[in-house]
Biopython code that builds the backbone (N, CA, C, O; Angstrom):
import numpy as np
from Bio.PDB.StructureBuilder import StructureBuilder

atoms = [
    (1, "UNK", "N", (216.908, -49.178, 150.758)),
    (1, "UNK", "CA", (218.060, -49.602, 151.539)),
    (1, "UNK", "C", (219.322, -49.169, 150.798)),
    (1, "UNK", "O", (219.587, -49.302, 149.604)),
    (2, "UNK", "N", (220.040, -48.621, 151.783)),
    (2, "UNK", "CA", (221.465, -47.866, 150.639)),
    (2, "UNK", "C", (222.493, -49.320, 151.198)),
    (2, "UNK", "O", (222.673, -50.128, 152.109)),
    (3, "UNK", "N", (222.953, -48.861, 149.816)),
    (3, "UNK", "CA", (224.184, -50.028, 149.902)),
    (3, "UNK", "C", (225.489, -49.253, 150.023)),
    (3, "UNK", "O", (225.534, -48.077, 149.662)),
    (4, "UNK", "N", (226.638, -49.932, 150.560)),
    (4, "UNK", "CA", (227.706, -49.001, 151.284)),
    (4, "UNK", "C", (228.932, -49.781, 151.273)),
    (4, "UNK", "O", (229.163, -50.709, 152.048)),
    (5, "UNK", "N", (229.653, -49.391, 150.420)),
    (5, "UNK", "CA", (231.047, -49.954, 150.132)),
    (5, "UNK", "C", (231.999, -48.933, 151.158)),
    (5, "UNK", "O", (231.528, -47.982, 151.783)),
    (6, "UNK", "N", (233.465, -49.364, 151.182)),
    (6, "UNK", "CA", (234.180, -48.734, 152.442)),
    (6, "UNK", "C", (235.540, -48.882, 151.630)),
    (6, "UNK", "O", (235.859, -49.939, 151.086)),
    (7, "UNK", "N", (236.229, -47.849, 151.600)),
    (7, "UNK", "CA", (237.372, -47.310, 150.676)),
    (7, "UNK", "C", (238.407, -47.498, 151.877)),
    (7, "UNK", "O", (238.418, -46.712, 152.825)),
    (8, "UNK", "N", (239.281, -48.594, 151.779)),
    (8, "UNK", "CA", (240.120, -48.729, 153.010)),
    (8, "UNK", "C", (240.922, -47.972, 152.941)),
    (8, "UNK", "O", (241.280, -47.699, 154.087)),
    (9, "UNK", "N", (241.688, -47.197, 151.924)),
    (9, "UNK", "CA", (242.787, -46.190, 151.261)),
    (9, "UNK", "C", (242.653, -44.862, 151.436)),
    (9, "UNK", "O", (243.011, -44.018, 150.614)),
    (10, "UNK", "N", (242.121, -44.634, 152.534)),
    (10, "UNK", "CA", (241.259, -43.335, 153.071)),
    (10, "UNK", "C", (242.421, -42.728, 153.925)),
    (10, "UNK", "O", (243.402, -43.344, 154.342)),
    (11, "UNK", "N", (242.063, -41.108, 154.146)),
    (11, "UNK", "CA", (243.591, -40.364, 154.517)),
    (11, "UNK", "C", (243.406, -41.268, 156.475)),
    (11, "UNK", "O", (242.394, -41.749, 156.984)),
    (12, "UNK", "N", (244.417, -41.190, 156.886)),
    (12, "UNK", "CA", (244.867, -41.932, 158.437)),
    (12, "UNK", "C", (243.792, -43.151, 158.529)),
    (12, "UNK", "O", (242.949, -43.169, 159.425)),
    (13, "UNK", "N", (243.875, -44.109, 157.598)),
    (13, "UNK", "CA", (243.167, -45.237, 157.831)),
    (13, "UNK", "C", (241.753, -44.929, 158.243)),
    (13, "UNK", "O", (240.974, -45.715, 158.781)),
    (14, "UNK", "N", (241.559, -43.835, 157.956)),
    (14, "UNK", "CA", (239.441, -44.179, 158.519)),
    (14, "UNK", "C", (238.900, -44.409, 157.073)),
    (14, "UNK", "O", (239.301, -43.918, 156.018)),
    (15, "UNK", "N", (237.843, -45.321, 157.315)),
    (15, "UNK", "CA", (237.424, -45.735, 155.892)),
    (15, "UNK", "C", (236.719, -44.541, 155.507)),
    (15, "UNK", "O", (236.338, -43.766, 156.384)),
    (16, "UNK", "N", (236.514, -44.317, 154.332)),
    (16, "UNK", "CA", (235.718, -43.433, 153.447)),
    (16, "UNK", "C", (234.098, -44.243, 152.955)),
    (16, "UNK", "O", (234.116, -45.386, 152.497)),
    (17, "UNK", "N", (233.441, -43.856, 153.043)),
    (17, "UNK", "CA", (232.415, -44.291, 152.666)),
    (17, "UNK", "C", (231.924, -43.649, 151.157)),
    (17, "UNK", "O", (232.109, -42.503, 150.748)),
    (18, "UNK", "N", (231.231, -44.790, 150.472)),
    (18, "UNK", "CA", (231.108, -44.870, 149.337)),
    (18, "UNK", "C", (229.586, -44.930, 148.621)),
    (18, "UNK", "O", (229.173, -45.153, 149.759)),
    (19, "UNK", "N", (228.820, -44.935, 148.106)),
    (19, "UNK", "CA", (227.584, -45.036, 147.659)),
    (19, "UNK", "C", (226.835, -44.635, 146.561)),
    (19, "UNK", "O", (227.295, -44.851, 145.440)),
    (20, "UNK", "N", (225.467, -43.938, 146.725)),
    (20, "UNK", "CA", (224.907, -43.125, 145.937)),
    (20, "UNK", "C", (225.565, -42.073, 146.260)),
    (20, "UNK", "O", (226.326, -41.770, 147.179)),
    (21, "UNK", "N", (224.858, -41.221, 144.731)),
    (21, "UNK", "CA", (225.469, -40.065, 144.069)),
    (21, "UNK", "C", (225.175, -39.091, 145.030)),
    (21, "UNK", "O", (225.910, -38.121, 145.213)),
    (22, "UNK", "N", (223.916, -39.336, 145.790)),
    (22, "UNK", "CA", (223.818, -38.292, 147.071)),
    (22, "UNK", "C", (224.497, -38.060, 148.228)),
    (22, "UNK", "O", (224.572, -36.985, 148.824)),
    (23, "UNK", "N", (225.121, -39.382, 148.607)),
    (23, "UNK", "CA", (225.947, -39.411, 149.869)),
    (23, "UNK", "C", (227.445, -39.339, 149.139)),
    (23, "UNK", "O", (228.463, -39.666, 149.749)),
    (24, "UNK", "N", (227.454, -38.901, 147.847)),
    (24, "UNK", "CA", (228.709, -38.525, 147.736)),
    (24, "UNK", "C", (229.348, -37.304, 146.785)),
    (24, "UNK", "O", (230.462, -37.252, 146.264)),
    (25, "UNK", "N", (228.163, -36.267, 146.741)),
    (25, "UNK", "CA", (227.914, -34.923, 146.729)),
    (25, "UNK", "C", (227.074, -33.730, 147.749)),
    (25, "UNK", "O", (226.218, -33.932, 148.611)),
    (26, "UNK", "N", (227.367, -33.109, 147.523)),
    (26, "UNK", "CA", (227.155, -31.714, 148.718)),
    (26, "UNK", "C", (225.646, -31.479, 147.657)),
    (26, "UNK", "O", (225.783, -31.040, 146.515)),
    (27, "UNK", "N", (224.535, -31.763, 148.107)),
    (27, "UNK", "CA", (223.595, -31.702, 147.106)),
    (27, "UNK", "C", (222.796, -30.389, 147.234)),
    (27, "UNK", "O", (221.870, -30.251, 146.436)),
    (28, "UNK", "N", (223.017, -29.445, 148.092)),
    (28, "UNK", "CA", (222.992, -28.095, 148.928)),
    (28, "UNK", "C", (223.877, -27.074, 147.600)),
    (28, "UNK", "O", (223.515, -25.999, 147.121)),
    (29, "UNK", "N", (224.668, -27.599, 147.398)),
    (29, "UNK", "CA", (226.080, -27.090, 146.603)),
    (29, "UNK", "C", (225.089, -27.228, 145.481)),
    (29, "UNK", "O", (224.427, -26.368, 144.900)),
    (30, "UNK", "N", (225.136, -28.140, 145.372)),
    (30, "UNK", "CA", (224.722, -28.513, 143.777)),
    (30, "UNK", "C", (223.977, -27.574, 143.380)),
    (30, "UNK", "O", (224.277, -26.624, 142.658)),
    (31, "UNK", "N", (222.648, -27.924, 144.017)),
    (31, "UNK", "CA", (220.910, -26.975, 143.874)),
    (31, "UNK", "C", (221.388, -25.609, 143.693)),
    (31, "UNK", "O", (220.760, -24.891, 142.916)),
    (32, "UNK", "N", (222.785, -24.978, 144.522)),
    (32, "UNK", "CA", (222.858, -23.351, 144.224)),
    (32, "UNK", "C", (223.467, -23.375, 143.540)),
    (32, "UNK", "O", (223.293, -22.367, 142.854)),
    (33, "UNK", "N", (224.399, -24.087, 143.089)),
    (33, "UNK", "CA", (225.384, -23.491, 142.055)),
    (33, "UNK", "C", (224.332, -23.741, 140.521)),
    (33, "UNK", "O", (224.148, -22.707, 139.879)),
    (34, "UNK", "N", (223.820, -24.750, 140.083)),
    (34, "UNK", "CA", (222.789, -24.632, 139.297)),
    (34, "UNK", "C", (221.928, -23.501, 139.001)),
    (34, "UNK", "O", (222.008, -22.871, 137.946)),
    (35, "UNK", "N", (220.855, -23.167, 140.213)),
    (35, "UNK", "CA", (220.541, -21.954, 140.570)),
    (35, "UNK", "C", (221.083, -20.534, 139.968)),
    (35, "UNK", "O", (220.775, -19.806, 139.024)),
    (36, "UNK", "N", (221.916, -20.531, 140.868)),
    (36, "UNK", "CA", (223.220, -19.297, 140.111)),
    (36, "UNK", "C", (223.399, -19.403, 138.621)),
    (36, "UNK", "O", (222.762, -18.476, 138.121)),
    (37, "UNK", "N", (224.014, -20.162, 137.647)),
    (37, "UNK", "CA", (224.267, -20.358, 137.017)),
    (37, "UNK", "C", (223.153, -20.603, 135.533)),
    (37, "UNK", "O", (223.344, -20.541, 134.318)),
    (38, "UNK", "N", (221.835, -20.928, 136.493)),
    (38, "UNK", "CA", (220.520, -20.278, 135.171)),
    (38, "UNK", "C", (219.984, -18.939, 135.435)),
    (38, "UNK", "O", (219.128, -18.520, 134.656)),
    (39, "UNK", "N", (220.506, -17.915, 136.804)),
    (39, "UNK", "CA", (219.873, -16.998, 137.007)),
    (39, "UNK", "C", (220.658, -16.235, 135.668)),
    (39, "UNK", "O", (220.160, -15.583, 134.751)),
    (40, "UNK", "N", (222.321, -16.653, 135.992)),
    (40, "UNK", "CA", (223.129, -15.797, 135.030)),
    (40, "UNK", "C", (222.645, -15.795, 133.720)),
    (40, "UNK", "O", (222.887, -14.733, 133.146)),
    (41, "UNK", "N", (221.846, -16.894, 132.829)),
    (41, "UNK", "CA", (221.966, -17.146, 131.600)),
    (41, "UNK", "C", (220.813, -16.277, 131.457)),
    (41, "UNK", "O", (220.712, -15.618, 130.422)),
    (42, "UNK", "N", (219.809, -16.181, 132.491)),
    (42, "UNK", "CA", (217.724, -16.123, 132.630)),
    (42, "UNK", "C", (218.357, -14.403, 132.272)),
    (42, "UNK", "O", (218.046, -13.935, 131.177)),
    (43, "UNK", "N", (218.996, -13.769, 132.979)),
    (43, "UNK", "CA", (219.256, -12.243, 133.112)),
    (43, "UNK", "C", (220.118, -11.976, 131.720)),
    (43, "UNK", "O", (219.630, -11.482, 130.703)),
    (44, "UNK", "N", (221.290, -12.338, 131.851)),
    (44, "UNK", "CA", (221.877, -12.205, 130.405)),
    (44, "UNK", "C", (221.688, -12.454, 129.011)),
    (44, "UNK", "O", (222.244, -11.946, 128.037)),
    (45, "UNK", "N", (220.695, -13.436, 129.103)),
    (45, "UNK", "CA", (219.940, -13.836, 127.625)),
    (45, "UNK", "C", (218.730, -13.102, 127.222)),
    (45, "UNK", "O", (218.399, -12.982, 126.042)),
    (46, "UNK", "N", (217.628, -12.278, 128.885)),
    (46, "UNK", "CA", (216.956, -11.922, 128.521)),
    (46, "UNK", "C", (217.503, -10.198, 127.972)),
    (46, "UNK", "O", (217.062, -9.667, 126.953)),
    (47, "UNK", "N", (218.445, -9.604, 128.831)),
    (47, "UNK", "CA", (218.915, -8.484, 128.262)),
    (47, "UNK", "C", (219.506, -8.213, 127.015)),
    (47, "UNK", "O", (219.754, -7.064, 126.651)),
    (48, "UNK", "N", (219.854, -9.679, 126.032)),
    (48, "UNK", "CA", (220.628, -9.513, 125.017)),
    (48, "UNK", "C", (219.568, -9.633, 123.940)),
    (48, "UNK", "O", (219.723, -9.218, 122.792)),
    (49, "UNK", "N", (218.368, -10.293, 124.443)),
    (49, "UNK", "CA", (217.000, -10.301, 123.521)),
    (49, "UNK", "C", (216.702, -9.349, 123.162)),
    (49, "UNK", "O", (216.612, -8.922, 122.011)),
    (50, "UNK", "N", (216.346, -8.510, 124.920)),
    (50, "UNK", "CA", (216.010, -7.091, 124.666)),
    (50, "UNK", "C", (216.696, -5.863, 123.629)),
    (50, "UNK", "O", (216.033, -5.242, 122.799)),
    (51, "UNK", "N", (218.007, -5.692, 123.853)),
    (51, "UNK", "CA", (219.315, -5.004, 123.165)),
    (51, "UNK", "C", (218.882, -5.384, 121.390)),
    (51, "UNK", "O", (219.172, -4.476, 120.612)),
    (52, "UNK", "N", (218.333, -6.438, 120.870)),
    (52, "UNK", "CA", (218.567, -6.733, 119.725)),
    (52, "UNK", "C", (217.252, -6.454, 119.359)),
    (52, "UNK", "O", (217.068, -5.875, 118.288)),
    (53, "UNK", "N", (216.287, -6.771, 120.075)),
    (53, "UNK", "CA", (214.398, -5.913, 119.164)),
    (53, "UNK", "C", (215.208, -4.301, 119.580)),
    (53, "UNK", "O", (215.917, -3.878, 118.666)),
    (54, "UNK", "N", (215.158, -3.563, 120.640)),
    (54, "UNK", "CA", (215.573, -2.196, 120.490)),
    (54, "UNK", "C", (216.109, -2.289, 119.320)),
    (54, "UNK", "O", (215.410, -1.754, 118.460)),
    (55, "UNK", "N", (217.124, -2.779, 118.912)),
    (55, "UNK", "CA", (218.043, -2.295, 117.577)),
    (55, "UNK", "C", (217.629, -2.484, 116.789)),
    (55, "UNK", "O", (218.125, -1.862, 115.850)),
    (56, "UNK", "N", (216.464, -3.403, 116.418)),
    (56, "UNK", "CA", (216.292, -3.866, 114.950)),
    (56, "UNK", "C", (214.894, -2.798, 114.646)),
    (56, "UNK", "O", (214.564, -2.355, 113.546)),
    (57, "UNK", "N", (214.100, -2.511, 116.199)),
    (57, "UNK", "CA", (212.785, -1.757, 115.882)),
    (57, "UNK", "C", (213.500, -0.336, 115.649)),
    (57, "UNK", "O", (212.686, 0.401, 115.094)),
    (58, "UNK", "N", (214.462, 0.178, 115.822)),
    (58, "UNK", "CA", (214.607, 1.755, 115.862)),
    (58, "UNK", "C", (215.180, 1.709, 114.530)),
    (58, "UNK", "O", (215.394, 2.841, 114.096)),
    (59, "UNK", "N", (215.579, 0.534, 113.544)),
    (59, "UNK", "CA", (216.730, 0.358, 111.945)),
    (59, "UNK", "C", (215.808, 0.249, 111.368)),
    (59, "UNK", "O", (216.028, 0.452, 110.174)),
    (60, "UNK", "N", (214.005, -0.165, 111.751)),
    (60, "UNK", "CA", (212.768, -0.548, 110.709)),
    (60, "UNK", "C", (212.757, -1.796, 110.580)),
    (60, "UNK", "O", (211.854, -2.254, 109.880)),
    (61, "UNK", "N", (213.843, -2.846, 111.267)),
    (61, "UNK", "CA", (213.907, -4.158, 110.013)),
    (61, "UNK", "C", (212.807, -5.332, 110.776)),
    (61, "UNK", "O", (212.549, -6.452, 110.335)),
    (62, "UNK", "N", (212.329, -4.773, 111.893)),
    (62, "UNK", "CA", (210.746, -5.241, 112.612)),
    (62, "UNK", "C", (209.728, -4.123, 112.914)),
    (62, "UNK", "O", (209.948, -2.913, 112.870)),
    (63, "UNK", "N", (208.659, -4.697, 113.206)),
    (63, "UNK", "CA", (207.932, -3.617, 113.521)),
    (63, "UNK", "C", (207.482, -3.450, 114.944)),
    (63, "UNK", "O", (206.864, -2.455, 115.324)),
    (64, "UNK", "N", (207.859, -4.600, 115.827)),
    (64, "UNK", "CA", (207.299, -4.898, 116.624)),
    (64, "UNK", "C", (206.043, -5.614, 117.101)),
    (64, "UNK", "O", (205.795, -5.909, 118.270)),
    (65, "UNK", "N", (205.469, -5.794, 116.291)),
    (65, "UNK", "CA", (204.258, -7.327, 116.210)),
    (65, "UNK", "C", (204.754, -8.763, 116.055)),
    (65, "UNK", "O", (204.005, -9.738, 116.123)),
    (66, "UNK", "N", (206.371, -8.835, 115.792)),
    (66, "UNK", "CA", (206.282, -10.387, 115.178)),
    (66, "UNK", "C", (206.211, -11.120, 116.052)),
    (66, "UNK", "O", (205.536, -10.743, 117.009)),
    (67, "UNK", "N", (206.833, -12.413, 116.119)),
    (67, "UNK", "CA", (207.259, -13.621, 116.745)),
    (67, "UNK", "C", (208.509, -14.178, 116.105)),
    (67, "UNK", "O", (208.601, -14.184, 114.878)),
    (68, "UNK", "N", (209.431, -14.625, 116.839)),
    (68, "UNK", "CA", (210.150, -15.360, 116.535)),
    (68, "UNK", "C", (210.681, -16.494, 116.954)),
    (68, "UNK", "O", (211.255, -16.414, 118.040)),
    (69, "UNK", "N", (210.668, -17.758, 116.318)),
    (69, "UNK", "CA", (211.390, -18.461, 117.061)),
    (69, "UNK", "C", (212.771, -18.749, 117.935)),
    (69, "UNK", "O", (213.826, -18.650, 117.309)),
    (70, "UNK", "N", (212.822, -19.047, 119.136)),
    (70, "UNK", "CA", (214.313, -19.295, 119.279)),
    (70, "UNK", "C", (214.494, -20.609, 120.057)),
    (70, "UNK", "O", (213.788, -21.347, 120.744)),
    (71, "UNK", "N", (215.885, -20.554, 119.591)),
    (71, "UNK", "CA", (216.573, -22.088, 120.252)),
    (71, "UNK", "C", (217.890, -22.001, 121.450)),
    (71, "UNK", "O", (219.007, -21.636, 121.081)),
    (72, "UNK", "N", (217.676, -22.294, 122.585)),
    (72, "UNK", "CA", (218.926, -22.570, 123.499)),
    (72, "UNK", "C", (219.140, -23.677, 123.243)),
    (72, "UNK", "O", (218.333, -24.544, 122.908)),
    (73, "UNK", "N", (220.722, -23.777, 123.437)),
    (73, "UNK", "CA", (221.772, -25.045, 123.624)),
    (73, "UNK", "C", (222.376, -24.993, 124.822)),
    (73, "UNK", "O", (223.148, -24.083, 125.126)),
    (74, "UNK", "N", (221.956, -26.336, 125.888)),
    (74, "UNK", "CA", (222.708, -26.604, 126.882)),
    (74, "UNK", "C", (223.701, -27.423, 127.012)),
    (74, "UNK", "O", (223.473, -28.631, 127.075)),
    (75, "UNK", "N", (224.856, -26.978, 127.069)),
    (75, "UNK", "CA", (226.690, -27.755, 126.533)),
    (75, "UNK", "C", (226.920, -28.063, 128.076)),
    (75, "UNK", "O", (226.911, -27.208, 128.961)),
    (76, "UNK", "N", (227.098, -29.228, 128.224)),
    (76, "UNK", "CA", (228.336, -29.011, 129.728)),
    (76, "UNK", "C", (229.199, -30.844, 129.282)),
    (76, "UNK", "O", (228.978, -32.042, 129.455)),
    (77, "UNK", "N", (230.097, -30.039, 128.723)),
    (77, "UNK", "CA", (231.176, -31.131, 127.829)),
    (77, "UNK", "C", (231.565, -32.169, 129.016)),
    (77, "UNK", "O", (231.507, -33.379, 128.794)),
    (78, "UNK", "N", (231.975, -31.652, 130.320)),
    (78, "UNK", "CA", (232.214, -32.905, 131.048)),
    (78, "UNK", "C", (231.090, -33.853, 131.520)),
    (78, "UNK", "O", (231.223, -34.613, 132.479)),
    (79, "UNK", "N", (230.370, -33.785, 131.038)),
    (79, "UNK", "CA", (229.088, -34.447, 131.815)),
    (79, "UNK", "C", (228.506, -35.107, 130.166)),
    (79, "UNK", "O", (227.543, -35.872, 130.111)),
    (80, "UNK", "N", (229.174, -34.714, 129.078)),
    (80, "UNK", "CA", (228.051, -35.715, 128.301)),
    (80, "UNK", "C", (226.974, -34.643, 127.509)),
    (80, "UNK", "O", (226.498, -34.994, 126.430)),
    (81, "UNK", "N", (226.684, -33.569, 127.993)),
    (81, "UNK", "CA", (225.426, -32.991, 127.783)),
    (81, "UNK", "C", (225.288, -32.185, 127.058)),
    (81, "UNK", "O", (226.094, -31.259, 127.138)),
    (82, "UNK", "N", (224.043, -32.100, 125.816)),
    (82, "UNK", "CA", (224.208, -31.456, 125.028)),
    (82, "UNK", "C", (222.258, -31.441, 124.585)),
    (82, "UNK", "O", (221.606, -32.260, 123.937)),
    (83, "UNK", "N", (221.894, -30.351, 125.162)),
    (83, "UNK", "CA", (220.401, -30.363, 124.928)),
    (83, "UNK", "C", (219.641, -29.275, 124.354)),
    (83, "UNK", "O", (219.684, -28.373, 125.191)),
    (84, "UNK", "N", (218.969, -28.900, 123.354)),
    (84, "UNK", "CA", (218.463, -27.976, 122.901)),
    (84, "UNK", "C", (217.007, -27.635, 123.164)),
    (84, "UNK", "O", (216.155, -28.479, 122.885)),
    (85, "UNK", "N", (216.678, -26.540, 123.646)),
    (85, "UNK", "CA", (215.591, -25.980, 123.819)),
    (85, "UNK", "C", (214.361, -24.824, 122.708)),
    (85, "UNK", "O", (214.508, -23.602, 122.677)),
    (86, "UNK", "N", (213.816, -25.184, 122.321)),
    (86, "UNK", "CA", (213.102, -24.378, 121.477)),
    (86, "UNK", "C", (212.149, -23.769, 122.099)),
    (86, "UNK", "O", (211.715, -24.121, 123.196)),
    (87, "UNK", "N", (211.650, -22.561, 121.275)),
    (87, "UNK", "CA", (210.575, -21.760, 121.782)),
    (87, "UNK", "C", (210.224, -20.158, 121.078)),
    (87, "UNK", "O", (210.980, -19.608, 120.277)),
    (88, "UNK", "N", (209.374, -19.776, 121.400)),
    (88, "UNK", "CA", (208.943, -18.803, 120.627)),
    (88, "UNK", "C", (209.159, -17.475, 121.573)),
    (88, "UNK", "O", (209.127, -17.550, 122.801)),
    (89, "UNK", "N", (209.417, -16.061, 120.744)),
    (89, "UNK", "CA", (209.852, -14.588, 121.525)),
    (89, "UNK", "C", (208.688, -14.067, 121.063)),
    (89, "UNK", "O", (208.767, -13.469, 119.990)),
    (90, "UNK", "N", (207.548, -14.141, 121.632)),
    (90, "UNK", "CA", (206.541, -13.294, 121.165)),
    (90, "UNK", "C", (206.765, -11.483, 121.465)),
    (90, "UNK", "O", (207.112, -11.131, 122.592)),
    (91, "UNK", "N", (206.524, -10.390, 120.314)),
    (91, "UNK", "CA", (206.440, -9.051, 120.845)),
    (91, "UNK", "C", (205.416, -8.449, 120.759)),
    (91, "UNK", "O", (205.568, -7.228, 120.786)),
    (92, "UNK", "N", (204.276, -8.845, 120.652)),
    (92, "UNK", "CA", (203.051, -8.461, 120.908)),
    (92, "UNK", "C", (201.917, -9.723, 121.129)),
    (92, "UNK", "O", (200.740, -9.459, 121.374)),
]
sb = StructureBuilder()
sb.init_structure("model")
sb.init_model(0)
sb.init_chain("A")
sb.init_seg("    ")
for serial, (resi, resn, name, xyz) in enumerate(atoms, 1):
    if name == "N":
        sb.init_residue(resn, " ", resi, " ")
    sb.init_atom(name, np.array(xyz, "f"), 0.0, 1.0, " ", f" {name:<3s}", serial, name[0])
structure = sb.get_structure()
């Protein structure tokens, strides 16, 4: 059962309705802009992975068998959030 407060201060007197976080976001919006916004990191993080074994296998300073660990940090300062992800870059 949603509960429903009524914002009398609403533009030409119609009340505004008030509630959960769903009935008071575009949750359509949300899901893509999220979306968007890990495709950018999924594409740009994996090309900058790539860019850096190329460079290090053609200088000698890998050979291309290792593993390495890595860590993402997810920042979004207005919200509080600050989460780290670990995981391994296997190249063979």
């Amino acid at each position: 059962m949603h509960q429903l407060a009524l914002d009398i201060g609403a533009v030409g007197g119609i009340p505004k309705r008030r509630g959960r976080l769903e009935d008071q976001m575009n949750e359509e919006t949300f899901n893509l802009s999220i979306r968007k916004f890990l495709k950018v990191i999924g594409i740009n993080s994996q090309r900058e992975i790539e860019r850096a074994v190329t460079k290090a296998v053609a200088a000698g300073s890998i050979t291309g068998t290792e593993s390495f660990p890595a860590t993402m940090t997810l920042d979004i300062a207005g919200l509080r959030l600050n989460v780290t992800f670990d995981g391994e870059i296997a190249l063979q």
